[in-house]
TORLUM-31043 format. One record per residue (C-alpha): residue number from 1; x, y, z; residue in one letter. Coordinates in steps of 0.001 Angstrom, whole numbers. Layout:
# TORLUM-31043
TORPA, seq, x, y, z, type
TORPA, NUM, X, Y, Z, A
...
//
This chain:
# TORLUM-31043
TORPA, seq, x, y, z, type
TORPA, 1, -10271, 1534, 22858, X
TORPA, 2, -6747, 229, 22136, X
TORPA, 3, -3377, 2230, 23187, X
TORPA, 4, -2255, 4732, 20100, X
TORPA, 5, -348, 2032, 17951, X
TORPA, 6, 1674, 1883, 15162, X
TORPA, 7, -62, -1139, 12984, X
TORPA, 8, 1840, -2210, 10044, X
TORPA, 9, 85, -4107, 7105, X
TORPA, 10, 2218, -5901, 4049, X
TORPA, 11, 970, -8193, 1755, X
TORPA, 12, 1024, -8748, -1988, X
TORPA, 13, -1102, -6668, -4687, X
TORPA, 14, -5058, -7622, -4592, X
TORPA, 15, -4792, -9050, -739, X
TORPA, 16, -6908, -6192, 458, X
TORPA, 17, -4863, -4306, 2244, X
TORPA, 18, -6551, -928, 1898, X
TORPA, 19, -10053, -2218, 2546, X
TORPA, 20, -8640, -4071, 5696, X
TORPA, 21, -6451, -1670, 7171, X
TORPA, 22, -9387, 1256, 6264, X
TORPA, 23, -11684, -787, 8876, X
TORPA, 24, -9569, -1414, 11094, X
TORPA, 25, -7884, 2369, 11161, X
TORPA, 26, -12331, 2954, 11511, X
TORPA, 27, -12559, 629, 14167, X
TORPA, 28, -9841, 2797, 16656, X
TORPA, 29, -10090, 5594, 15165, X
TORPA, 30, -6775, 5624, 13939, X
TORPA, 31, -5091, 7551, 11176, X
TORPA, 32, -4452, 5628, 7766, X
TORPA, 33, -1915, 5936, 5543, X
TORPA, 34, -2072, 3972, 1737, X
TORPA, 35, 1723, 3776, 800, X
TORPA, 36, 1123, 1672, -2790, X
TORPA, 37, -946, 5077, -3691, X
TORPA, 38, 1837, 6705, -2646, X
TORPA, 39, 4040, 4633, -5020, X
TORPA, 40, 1260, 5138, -7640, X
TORPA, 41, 1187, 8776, -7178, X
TORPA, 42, 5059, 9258, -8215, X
TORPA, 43, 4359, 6734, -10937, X
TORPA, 44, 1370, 8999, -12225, X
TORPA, 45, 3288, 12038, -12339, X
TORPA, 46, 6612, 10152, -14044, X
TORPA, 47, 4152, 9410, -17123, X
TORPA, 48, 2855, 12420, -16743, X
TORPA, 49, 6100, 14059, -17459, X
TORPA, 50, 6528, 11725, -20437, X
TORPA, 51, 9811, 9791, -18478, X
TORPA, 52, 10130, 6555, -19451, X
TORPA, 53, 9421, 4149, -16155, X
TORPA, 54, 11651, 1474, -17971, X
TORPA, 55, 14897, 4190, -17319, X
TORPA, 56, 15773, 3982, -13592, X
TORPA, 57, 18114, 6898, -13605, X
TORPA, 58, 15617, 9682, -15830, X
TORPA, 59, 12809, 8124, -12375, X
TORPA, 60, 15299, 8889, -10089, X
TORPA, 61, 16256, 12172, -10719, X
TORPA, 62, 12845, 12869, -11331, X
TORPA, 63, 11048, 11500, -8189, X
TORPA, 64, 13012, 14469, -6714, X
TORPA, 65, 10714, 17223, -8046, X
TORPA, 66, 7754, 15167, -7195, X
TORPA, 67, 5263, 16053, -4462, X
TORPA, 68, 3186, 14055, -3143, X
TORPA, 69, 792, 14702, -609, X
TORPA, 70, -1327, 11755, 1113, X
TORPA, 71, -4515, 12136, 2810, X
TORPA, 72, -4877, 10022, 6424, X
TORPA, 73, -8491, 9798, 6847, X
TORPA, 74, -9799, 6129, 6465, X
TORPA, 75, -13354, 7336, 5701, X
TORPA, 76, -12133, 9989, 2528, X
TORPA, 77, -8116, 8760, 1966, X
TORPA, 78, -7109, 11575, -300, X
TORPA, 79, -3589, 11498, -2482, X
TORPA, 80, -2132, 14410, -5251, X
TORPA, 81, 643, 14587, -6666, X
TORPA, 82, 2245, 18128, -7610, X
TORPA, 83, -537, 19630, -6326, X
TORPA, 84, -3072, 17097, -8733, X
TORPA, 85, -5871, 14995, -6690, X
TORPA, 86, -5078, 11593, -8867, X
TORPA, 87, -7231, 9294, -6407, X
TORPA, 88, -8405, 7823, -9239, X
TORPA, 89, -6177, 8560, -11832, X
TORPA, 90, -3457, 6208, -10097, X
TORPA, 91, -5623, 2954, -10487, X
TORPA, 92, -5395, 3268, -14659, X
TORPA, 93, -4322, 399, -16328, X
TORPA, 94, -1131, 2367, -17392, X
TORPA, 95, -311, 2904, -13936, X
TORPA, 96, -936, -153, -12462, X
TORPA, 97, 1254, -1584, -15120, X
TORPA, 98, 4327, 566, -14487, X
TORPA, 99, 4239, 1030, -10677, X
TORPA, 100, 6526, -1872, -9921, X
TORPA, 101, 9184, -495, -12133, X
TORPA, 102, 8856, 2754, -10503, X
TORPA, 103, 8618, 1602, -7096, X
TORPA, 104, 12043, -537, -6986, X
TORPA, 105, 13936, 2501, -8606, X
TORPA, 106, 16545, 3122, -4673, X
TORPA, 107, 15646, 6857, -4911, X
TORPA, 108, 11685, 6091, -5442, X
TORPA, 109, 12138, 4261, -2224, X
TORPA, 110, 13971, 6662, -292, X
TORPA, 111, 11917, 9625, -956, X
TORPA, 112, 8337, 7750, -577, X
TORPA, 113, 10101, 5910, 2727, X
TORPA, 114, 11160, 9454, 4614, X
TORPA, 115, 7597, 10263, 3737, X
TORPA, 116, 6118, 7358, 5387, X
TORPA, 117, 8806, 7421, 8481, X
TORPA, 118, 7656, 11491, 9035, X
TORPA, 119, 4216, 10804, 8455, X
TORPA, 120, 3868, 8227, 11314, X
TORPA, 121, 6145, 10354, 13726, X
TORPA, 122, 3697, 13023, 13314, X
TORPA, 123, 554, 10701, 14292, X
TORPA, 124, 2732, 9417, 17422, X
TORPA, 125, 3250, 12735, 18502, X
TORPA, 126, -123, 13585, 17670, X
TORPA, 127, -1190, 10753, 20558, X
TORPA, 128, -2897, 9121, 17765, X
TORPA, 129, -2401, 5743, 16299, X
TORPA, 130, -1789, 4595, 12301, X
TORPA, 131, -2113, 1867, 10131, X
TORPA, 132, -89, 1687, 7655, X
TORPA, 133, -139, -744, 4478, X
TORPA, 134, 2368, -1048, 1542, X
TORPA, 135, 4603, -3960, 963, X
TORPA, 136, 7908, -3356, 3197, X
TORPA, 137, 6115, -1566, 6238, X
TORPA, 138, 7435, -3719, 8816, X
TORPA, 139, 10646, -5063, 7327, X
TORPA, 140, 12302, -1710, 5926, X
TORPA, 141, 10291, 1239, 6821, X
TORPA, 142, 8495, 558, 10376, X
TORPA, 143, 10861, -2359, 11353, X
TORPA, 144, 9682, -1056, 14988, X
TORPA, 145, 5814, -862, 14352, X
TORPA, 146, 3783, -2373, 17517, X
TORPA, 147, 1898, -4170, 15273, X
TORPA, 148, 3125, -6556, 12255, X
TORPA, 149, 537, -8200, 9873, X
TORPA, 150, 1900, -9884, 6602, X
TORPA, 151, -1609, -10527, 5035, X
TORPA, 152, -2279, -12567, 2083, X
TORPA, 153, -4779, -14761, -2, X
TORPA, 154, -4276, -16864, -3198, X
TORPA, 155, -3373, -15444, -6616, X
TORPA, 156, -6732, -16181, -8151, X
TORPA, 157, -9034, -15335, -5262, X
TORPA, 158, -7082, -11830, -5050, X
TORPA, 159, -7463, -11573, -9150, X
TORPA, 160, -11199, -12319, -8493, X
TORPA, 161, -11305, -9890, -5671, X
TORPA, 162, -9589, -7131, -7478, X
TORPA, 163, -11359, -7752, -10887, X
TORPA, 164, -14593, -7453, -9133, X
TORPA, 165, -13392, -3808, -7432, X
TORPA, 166, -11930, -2502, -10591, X
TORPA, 167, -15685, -3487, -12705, X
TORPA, 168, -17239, -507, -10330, X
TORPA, 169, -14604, 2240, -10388, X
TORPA, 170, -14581, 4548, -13127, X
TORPA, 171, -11457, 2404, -14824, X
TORPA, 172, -12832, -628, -15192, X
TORPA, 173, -12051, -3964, -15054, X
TORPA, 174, -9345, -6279, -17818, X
TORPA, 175, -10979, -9506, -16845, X
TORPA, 176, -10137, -12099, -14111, X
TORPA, 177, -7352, -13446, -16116, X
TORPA, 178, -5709, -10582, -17237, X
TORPA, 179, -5814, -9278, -13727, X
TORPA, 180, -4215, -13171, -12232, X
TORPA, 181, -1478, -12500, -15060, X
TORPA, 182, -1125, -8797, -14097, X
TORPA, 183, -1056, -9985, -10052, X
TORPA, 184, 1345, -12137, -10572, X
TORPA, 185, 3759, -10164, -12853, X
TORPA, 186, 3379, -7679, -9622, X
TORPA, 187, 4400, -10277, -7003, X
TORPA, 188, 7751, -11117, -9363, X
TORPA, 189, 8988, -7811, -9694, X
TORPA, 190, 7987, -6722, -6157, X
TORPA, 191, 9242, -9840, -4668, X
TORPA, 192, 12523, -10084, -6644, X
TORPA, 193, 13896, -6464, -6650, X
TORPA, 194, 16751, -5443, -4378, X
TORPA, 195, 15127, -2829, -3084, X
TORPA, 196, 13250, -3429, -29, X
TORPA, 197, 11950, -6646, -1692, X
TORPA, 198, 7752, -7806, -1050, X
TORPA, 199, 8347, -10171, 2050, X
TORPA, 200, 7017, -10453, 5641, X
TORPA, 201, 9033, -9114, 8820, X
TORPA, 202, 9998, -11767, 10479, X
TORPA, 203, 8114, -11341, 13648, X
TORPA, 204, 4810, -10294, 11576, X
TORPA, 205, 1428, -11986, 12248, X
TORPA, 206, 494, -14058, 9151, X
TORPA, 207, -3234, -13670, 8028, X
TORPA, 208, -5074, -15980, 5131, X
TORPA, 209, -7459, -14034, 4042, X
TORPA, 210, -8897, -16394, 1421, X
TORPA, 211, -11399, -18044, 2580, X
TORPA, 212, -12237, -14754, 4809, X
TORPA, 213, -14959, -12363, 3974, X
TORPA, 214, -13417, -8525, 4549, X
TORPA, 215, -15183, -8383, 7805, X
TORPA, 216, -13964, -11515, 9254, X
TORPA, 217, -10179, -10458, 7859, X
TORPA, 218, -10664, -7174, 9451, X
TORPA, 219, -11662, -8752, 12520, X
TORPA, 220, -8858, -10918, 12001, X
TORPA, 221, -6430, -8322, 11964, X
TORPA, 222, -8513, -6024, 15014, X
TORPA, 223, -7476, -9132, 17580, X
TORPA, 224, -4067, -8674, 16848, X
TORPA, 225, -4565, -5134, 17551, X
TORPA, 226, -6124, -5513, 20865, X
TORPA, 227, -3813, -8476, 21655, X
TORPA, 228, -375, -6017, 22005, X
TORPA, 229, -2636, -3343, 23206, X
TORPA, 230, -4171, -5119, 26435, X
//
């Protein structure tokens, strides 16, 4: 079994980073921490408080009232916000459309970022290892991890992927193309903002997961793990 590592995953919306980094936090019985539900989870409660995701400064004075609580066990990954379980509340429609706006608001960023940073320190301390996924893990808030994957896939195999996911939760699915237009709205917005913009760390591990199955990217990903921990 690998050393305790700190394994940082980024990619772009529908890569698989949560199915990926869930097997491989399985694998080593690591911890796991889901940072986009983090993101989600603020986003959640901002509707939920009927502020406007469009108004940066109403989010950011907001976000700092919000608690949100994350869960770090791959097999049951758990996530509330002010004391609400919103698991599956945070992969709505609504939410997936506003999260991007949410998520490049500087205070958003900051608060969810501590978070992260405190949340890892504890599993280090704890002698246990993490994975961690989100979208600026190892450029802005692990720029240390001991582990750096940017993973990715095309836009319409991750729309197909994602499309497929959403038809058996309790959401539903839009449709392949409305999910390959929603996909790639996300990698704009997340790719463009100035705040810790989508984008891999330099000295990250690419992995093209599109003509992978989720086993063979997992596996993919578990070398790389092994590889720094020999």
């Amino acid at each position: 079994m690998p050393a305790p590592l700190i394994v940082a995953v980024d990619g772009p919306s529908g890569s698989g980073k949560s199915s990926v980094s869930r097997g491989v936090a399985t694998e080593f019985d690591y911890r796991y921490l889901d940072t986009g539900a983090m993101y989600r989870a603020v986003t959640w409660r901002i509707l939920d408080l009927g502020v406007d995701p469009t108004d940066s400064a109403a989010v950011g004075k907001a976000v700092a009232t919000i608690a949100v609580v994350s869960g770090t066990d791959p097999s049951s990954p758990q996530i509330s916000a002010d004391g609400t379980d919103v698991a599956v509340a945070i992969r709505g429609e609504e939410v997936t459309e506003a999260v991007s706006l949410v998520s490049a608001v500087p205070e958003v960023r900051s608060a969810m970022v501590a978070l992260q940073r405190r949340q890892a320190e504890e599993s280090k301390s704890a002698g246990t290892g993490m994975v961690i996924e989100g979208r600026d893990i190892g450029t802005v808030v692990l720029p240390d991890a001991d582990v750096k994957v940017f993973l990715t896939a095309d836009a319409a195999v991750r729309a197909q992927r994602r499309a497929l996911q959403d038809e058996e939760s309790e959401h539903g699915s839009t449709g392949t193309a409305a999910t390959e237009e929603s996909l790639r709205r996300r990698d704009a917005i997340d790719s463009q903002r100035k705040a810790s913009p989508l984008k891999p760390a330099d000295d990250a591990e690419q992995v093209d997961a599109t003509d992978l199955d989720l086993e063979q990217t997992i596996e993919a990903v578990a070398r790389l793990v092994r590889a720094v921990a020999a």
